[in-house]
C-alpha positions in Angstrom: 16.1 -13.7 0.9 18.8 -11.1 2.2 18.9 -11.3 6.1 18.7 -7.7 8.2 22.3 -6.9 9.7 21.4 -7.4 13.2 21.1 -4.2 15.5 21.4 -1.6 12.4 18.3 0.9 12.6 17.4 3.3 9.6 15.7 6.5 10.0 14.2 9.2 7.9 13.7 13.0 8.8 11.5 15.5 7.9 13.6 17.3 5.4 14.6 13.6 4.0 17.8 13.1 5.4 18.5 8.8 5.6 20.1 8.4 8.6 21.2 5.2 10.0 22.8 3.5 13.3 24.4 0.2 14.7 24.5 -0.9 17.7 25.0 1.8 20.5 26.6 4.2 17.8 25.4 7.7 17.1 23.1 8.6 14.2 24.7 8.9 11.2 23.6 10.3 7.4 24.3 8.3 4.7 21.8 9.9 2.2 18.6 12.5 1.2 15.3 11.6 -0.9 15.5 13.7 -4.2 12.3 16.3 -4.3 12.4 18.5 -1.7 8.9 17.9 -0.3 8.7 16.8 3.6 9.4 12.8 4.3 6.3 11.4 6.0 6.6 7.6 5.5 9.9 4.9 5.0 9.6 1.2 5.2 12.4 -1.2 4.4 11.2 -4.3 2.0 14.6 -6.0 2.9 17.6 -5.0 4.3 19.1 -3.1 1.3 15.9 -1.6 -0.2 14.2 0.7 1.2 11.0 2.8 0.1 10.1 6.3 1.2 6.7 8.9 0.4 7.1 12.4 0.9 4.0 14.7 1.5 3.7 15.7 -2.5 2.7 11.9 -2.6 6.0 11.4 -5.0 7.9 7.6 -3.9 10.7 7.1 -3.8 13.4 3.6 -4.1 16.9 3.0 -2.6 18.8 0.1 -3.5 21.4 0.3 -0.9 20.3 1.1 2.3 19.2 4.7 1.6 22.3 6.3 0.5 21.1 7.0 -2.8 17.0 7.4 -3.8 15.4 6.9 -7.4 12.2 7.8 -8.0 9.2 5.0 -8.7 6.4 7.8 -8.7 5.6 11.5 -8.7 2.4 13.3 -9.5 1.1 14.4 -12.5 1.0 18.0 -12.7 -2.2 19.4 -10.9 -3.0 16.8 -8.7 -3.7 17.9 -5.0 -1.4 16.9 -2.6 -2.5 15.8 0.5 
């Protein structure tokens, strides 16, 4: 099981910027979710991979700490969006 680097926080913005901080240190981006809809949830399964949602219900999958996002799931063409 990969261990969390102690006192590193990971953030997600509205307009899907990944942003991420250690310690005291300012905010810093390290990546954007593909798409282009607005980010509205991120969770981190371990301290690498990270999932994110976005409000056209597409998901999305980083590997290494949200510099770069693949996606597991996007809509099928007329679905509503929510």
């Amino acid at each position: 099981m990969e261990e969390p680097q102690p006192g590193r926080l990971v953030a997600l913005t509205a307009d899907g910027r990944t942003l991420t901080a250690e310690g005291d240190r300012r905010w810093t981006q390290v990546g954007r979710l593909p798409g282009g809809g607005e980010a509205t949830v991120l969770t981190a399964v371990s301290a690498r991979r990270l999932l994110a949602a976005d409000n056209t219900d597409a998901v999305y999958e980083s590997a290494d700490g949200g510099r770069t996002w693949s996606a597991l799931h996007r809509p099928t063409t007329g679905q509503e969006h929510h």
